[in-house]
C-alpha positions in Angstrom: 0.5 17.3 62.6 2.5 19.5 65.0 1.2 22.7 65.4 4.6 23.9 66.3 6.6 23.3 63.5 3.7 24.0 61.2 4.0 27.8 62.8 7.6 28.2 63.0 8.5 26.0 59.7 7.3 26.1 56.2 9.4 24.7 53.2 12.2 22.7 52.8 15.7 22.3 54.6 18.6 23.1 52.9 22.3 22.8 54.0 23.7 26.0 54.4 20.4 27.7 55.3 19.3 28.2 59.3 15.6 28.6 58.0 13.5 26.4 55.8 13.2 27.8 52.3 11.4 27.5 49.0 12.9 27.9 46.0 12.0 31.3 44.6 12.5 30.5 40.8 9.5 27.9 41.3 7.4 30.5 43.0 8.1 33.1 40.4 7.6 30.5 37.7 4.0 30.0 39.7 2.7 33.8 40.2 3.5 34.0 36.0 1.1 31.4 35.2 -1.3 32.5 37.3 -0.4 35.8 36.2 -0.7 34.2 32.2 -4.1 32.5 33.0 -5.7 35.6 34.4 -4.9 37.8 31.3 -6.5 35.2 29.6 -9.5 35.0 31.3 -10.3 38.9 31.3 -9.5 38.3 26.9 -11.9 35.6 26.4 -14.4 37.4 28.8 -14.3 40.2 26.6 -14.0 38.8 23.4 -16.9 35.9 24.0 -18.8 37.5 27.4 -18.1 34.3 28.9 -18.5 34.3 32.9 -17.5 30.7 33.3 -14.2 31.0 32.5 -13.6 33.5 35.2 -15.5 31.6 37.9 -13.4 28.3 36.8 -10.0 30.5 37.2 -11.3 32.0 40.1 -11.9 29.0 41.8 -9.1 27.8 40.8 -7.3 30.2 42.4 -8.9 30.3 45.6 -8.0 26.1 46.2 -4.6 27.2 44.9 -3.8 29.5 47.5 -5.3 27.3 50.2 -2.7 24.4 49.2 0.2 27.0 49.4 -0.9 28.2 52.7 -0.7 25.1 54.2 2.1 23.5 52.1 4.1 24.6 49.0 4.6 20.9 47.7 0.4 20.2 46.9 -0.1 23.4 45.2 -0.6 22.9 41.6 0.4 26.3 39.9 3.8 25.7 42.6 4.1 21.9 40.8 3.6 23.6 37.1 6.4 26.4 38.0 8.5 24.0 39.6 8.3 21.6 36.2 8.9 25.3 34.1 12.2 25.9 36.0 13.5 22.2 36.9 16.6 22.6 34.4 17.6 26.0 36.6 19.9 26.7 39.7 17.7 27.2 42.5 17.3 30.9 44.2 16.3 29.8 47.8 14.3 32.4 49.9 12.7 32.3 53.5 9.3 30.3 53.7 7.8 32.1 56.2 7.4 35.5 54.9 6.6 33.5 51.5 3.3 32.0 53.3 2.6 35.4 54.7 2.4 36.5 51.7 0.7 33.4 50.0 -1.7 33.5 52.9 -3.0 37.4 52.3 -3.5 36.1 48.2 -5.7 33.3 50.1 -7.6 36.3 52.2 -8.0 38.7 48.7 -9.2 35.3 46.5 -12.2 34.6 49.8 -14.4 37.2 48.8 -14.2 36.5 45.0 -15.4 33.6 45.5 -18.7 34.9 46.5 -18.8 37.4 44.4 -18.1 35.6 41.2 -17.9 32.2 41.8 -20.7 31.3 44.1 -23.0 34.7 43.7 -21.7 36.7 40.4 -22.1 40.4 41.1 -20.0 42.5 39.5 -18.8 45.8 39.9 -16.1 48.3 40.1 -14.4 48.1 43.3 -14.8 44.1 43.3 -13.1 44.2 39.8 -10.4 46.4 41.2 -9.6 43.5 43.5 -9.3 40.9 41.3 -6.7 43.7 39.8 -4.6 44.3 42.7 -4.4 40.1 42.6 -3.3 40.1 39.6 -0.8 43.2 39.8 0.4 41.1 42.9 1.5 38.2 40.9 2.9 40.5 37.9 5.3 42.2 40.4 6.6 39.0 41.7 6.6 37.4 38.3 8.5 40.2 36.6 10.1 42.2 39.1 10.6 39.5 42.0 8.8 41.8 44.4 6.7 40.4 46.9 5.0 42.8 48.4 3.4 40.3 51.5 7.3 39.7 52.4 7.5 43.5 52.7 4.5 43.7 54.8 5.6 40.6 56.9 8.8 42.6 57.5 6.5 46.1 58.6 4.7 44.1 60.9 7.5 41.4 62.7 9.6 44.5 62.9 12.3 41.8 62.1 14.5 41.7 58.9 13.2 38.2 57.1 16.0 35.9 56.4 16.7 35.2 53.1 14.1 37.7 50.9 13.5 37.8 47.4 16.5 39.4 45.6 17.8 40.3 48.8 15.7 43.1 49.7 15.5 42.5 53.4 19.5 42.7 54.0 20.3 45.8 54.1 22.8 46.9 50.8 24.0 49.9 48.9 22.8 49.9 45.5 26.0 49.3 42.5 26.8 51.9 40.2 25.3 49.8 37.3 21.6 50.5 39.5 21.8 53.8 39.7 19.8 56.5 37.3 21.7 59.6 35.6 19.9 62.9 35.1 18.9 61.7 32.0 17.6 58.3 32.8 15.5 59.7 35.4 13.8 62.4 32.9 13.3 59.4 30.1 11.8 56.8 33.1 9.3 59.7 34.2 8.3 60.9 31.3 7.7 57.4 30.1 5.4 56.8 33.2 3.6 59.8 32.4 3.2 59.2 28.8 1.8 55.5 29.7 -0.4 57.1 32.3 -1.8 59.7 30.3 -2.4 57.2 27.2 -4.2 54.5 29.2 -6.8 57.5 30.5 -7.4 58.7 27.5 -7.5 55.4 25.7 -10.3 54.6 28.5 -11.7 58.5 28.8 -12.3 59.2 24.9 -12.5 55.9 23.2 -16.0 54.6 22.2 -16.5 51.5 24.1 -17.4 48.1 22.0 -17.7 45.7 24.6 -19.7 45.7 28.3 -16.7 45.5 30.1 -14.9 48.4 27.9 -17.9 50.7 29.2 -17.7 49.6 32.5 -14.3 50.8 32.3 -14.8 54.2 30.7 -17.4 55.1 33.1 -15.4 54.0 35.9 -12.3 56.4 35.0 -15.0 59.3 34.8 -16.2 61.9 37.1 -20.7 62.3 37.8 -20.1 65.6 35.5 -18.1 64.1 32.5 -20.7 61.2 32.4 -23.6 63.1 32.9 -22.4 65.7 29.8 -21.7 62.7 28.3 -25.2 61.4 28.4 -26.4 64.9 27.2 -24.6 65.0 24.0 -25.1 61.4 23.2 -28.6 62.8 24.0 -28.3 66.0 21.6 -27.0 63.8 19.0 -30.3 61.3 19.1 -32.9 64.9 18.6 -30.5 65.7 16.1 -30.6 62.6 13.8 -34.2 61.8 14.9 -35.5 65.5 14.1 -33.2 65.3 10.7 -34.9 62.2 9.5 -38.1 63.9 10.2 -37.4 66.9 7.9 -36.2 64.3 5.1 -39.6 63.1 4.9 -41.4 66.1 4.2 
């Protein structure tokens, strides 16, 4: 293999295009069935407290992201997206900044699999990252932001040819992108509302599962959890001291 053109090349070659590409439907098409699968994972890890599922996905993922990383055309969640979207015009982006980005999924996925595939240990912070991975894929699924090509850009110092939607050429926004006074009130309050709701959701409901208490102890402070404990504690005296009573 040259090393060369494995560093400076990574895609295909298009006519019309100085750079080699990869067509962004298919990798959009990719990151929502990885996106897909890792919703359903967390479900049926809830619902049935099965921990195989999420080392199976998780390795899964991690050989995934190694195929990308070294070619787009052997990955298999790139062969199922390019099968979902085969009937539709190709969007064609740069490949470099695509396996930039592809490569720093391949650096989050290395630790989980020690974590939870080859030594399961499970706690917050590692849970958060298995989040961010999956809030990764969501963006670029549903939004067509990749946030590695914006971090490629930061760190080149070089405007990528040929991003995502554009976002690397610079562009005034059209009037049909642009909020109104009112927009902008109904968009933040509706951030706020969905903020607010999921904390409380997490804060006040009682949890049924172990992962829903992991959860509602993670979005509390020492204090709340500790006067938590002491009610919860209250409330045992309280029934235990009441059945007492009854029998006498």
């Amino acid at each position: 293999m040259n090393l060369q053109k494995f560093l400076t090349e990574y895609g295909e070659h298009v006519p019309g295009y100085d750079v080699t590409v990869i067509n962004e439907r298919e990798a959009r098409a990719a990151a929502g069935i990885l996106f897909m699968l890792g919703m359903i994972v967390i479900f049926v890890g809830i619902g049935y407290n099965h921990i195989i599922v999420a080392r199976v996905y998780l390795a899964f993922l991690f050989i995934d992201f190694t195929a990308r990383v070294i070619s787009p055309n052997y990955s298999p969640s790139l062969l199922l997206g390019k099968f979902s979207v085969r009937n539709q015009k190709p969007e064609y982006a740069g490949g470099l900044q695509k396996r930039f980005a592809w490569a720093l999924g391949w650096f989050i996925s290395l630790p989980m699999m020690w974590w939870f595939v080859l030594h399961w240990d499970i706690t917050f912070y590692k849970v958060m990252v298995c989040v961010l991975c999956l809030t990764l894929m969501f963006l670029e699924a549903a939004f067509s932001i990749c946030v590695g090509c914006m971090i490629y850009k930061a760190i080149t110092g070089e405007n990528p040819q040929h991003c995502p939607g554009g976002v690397c050429e610079v562009q005034l926004r059209e009037p049909i992108q642009m909020f109104n006074p009112i927009q902008k009130v109904i968009a933040l309050v509706t951030i706020t509302a969905l903020t607010v709701g999921l904390y409380l959701f997490l804060a006040k409901t009682e949890s049924k599962t172990f992962f829903g208490e992991f959860l509602h102890e993670a979005v509390l402070t020492k204090v709340q959890l500790q006067k938590e404990q002491d009610e919860a504690y209250e409330r045992e005296m309280a029934k235990e001291f009441g059945e007492d009573e009854e029998d006498f």
